[in-house]
TORPA-4810 file (N, C-alpha, C, O; in nm, 3 decimals):
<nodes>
NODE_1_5.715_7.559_6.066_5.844_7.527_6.007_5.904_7.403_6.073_5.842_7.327_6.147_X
NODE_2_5.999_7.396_6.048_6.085_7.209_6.047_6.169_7.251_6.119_6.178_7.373_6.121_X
NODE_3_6.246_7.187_6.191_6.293_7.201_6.300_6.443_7.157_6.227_6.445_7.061_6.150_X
NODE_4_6.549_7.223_6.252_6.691_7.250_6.166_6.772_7.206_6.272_6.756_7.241_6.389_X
NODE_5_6.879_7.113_6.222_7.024_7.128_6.275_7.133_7.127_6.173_7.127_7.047_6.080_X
NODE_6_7.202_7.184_6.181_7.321_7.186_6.062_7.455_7.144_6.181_7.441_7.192_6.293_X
NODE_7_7.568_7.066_6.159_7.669_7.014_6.259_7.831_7.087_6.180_7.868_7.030_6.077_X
NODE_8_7.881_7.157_6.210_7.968_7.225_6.129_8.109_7.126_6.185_8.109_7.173_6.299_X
NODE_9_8.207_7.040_6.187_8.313_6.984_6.221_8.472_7.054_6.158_8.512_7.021_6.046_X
NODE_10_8.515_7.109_6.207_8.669_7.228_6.132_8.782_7.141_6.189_8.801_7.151_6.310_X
NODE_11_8.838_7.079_6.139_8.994_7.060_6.161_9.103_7.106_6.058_9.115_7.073_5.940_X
NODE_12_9.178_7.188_6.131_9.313_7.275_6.049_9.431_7.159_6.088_9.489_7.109_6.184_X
NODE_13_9.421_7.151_5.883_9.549_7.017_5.867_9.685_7.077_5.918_9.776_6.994_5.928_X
NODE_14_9.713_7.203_5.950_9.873_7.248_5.955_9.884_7.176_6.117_10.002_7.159_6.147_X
NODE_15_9.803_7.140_6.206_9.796_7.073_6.325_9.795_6.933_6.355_9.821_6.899_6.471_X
NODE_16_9.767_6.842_6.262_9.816_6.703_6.244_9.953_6.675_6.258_10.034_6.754_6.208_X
NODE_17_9.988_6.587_6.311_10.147_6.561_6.321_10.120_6.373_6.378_10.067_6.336_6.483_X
NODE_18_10.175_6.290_6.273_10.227_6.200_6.289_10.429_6.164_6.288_10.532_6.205_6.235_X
NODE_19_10.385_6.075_6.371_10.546_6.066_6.426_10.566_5.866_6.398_10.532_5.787_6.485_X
NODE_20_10.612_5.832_6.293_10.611_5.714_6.293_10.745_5.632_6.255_10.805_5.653_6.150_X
NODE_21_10.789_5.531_6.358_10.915_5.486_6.376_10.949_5.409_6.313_10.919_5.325_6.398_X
NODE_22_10.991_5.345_6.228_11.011_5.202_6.168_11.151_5.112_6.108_11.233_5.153_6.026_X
NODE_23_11.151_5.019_6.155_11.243_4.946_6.154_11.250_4.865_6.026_11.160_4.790_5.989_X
NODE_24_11.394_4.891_5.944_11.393_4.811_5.846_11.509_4.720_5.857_11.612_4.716_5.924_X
NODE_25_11.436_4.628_5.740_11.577_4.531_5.769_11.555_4.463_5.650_11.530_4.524_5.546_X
NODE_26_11.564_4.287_5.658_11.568_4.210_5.563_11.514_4.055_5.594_11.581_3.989_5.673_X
NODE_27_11.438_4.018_5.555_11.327_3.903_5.578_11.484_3.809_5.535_11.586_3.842_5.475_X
NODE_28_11.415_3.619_5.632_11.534_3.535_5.562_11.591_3.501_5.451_11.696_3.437_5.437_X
NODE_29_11.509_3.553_5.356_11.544_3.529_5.210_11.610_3.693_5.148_11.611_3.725_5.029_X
NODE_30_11.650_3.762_5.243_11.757_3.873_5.187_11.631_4.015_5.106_11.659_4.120_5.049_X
NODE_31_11.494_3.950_5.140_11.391_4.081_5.120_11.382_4.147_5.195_11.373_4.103_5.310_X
NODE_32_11.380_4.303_5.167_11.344_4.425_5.268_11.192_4.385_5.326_11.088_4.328_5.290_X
NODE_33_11.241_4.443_5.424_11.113_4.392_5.537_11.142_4.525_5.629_11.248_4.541_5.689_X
NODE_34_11.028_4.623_5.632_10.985_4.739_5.735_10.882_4.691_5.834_10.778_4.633_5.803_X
NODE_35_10.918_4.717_5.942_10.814_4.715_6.086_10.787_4.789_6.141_10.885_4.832_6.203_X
NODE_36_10.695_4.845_6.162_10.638_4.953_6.296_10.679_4.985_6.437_10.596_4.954_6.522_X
NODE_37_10.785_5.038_6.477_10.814_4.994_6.583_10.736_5.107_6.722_10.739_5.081_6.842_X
NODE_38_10.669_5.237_6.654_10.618_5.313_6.717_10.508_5.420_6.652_10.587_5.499_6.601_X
NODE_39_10.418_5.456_6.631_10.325_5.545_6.614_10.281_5.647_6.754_10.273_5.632_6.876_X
NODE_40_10.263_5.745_6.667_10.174_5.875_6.787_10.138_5.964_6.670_10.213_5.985_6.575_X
NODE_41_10.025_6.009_6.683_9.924_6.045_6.584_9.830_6.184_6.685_9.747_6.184_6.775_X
NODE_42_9.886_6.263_6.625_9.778_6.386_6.733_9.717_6.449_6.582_9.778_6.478_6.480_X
NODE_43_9.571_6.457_6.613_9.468_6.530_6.517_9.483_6.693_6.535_9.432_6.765_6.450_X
NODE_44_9.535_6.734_6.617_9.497_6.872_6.605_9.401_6.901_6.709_9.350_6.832_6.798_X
NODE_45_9.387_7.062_6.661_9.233_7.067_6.766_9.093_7.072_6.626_9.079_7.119_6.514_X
NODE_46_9.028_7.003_6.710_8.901_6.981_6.635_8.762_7.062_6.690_8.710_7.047_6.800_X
NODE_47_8.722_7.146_6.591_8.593_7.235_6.621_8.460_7.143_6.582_8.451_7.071_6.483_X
NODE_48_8.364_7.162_6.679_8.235_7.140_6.617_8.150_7.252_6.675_8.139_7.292_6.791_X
NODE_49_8.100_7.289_6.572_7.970_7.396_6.624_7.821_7.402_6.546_7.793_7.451_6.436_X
NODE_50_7.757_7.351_6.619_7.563_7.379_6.553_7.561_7.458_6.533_7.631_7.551_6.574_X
NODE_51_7.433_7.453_6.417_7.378_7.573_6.391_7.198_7.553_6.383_7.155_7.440_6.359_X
NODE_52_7.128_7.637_6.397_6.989_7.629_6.363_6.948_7.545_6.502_7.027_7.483_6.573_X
NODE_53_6.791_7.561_6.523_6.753_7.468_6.658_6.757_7.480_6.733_6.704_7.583_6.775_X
NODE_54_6.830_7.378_6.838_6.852_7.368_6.947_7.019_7.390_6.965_7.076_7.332_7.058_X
NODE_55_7.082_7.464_6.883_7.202_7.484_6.840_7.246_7.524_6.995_7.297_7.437_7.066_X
NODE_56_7.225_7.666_7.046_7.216_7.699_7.122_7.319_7.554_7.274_7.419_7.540_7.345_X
NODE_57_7.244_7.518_7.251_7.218_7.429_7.442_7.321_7.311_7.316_7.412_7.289_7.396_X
NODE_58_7.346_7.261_7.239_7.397_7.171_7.185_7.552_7.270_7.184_7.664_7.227_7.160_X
NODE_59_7.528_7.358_7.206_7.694_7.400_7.189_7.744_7.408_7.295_7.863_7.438_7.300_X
NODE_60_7.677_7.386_7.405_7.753_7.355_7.532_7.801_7.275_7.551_7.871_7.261_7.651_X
NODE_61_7.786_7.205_7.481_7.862_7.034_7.504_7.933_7.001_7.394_7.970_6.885_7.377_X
NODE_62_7.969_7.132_7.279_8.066_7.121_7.178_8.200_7.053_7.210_8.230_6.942_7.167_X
NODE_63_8.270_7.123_7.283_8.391_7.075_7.361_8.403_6.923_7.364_8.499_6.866_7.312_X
NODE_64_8.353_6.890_7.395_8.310_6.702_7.477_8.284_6.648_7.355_8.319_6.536_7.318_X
NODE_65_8.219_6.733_7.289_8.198_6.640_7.189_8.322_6.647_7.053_8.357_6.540_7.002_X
NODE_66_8.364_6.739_7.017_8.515_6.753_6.991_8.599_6.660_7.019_8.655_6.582_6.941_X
NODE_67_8.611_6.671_7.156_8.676_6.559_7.235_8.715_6.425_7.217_8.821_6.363_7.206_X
NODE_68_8.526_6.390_7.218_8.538_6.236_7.144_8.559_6.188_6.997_8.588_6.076_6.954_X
NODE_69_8.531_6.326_6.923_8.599_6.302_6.753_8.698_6.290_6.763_8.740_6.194_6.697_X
NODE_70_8.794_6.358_6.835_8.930_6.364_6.787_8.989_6.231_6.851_9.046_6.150_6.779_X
NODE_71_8.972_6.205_7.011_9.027_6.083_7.006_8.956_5.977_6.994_8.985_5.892_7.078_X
NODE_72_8.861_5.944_6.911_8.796_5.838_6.854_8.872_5.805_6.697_8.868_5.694_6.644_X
NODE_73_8.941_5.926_6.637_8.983_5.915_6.538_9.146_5.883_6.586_9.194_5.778_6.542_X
NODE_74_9.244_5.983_6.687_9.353_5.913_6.747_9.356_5.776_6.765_9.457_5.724_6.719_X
NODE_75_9.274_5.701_6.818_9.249_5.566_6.842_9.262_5.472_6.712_9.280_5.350_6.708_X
NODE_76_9.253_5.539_6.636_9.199_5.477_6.500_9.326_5.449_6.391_9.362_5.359_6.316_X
NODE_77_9.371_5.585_6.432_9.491_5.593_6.301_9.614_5.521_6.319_9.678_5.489_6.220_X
NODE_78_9.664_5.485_6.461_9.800_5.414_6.446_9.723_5.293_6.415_9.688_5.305_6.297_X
NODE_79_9.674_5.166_6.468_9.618_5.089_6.399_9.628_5.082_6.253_9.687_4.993_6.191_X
NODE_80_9.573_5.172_6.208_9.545_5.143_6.046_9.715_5.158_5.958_9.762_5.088_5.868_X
NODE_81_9.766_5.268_6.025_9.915_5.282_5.959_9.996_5.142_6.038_10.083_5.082_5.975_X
NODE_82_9.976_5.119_6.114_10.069_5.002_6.165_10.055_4.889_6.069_10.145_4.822_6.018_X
NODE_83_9.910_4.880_6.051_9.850_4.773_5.945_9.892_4.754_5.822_9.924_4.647_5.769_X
NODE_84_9.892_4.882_5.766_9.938_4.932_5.613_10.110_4.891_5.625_10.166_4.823_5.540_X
NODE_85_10.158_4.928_5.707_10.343_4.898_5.677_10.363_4.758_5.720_10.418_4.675_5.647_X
NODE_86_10.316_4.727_5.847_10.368_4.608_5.838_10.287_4.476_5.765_10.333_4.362_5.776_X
NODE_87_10.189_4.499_5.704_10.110_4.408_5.588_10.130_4.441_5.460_10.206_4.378_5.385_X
NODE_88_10.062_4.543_5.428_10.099_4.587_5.299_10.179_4.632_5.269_10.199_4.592_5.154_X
NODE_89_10.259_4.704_5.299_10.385_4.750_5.245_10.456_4.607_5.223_10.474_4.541_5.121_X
NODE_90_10.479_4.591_5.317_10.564_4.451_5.289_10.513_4.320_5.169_10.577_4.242_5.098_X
NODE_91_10.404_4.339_5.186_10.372_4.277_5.044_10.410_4.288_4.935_10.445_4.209_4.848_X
NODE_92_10.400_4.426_4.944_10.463_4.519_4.802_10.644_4.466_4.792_10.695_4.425_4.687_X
NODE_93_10.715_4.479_4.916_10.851_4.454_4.884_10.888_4.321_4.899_11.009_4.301_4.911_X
NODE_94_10.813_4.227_4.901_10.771_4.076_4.890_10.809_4.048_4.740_10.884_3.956_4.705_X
NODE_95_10.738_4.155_4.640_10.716_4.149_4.484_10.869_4.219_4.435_10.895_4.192_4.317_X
NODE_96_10.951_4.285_4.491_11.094_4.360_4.448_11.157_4.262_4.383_11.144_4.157_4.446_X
NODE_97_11.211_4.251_4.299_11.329_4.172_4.254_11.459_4.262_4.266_11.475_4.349_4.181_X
NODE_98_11.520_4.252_4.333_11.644_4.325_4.376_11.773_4.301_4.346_11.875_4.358_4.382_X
NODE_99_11.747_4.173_4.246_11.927_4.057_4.237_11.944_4.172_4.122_12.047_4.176_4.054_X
</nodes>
């Protein structure tokens, strides 16, 4: 037989919590203009557990490896929301006609 790993990854969304600050105002020409002035982004707790194989001895190092999903993905997400409001969003209210 073939040698099996299956990688099971569980994160429970009721444990996500972003906290994001932003400053609005009005660009020189009297357009709304939002800025980022703070992000914090916690994933939750994140499960990984093998199955099949070498599942066994690979689940000892589940934890750690959890670990680095979750803050490999923390790392990730203020970046991208900082990006999104203060680029794109503002693009979008770039296009408002407000008179």
């Amino acid at each position: 037989p073939l040698a099996y790993l299956v990688i099971t990854v569980v994160q429970s969304g009721s444990e996500i919590s972003i906290d994001l600050e932003l400053r609005i105002g009005t660009t020189n020409k009297s357009a709304p203009h939002v800025t980022t002035e703070r992000c914090l982004f916690d994933a939750g707790k994140i499960d990984v557990t093998f199955h099949g194989g070498w599942s066994w001895l690979y689940n000892l190092f589940s934890g750690t490896i959890s670990d680095t999903i979750k803050n490999s993905i923390q790392e990730q997400v203020c970046p991208l929301l900082t990006d999104e409001v203060n680029n794109d969003l503002n693009s979008i209210l770039d296009t408002l006609d407000l008179k």
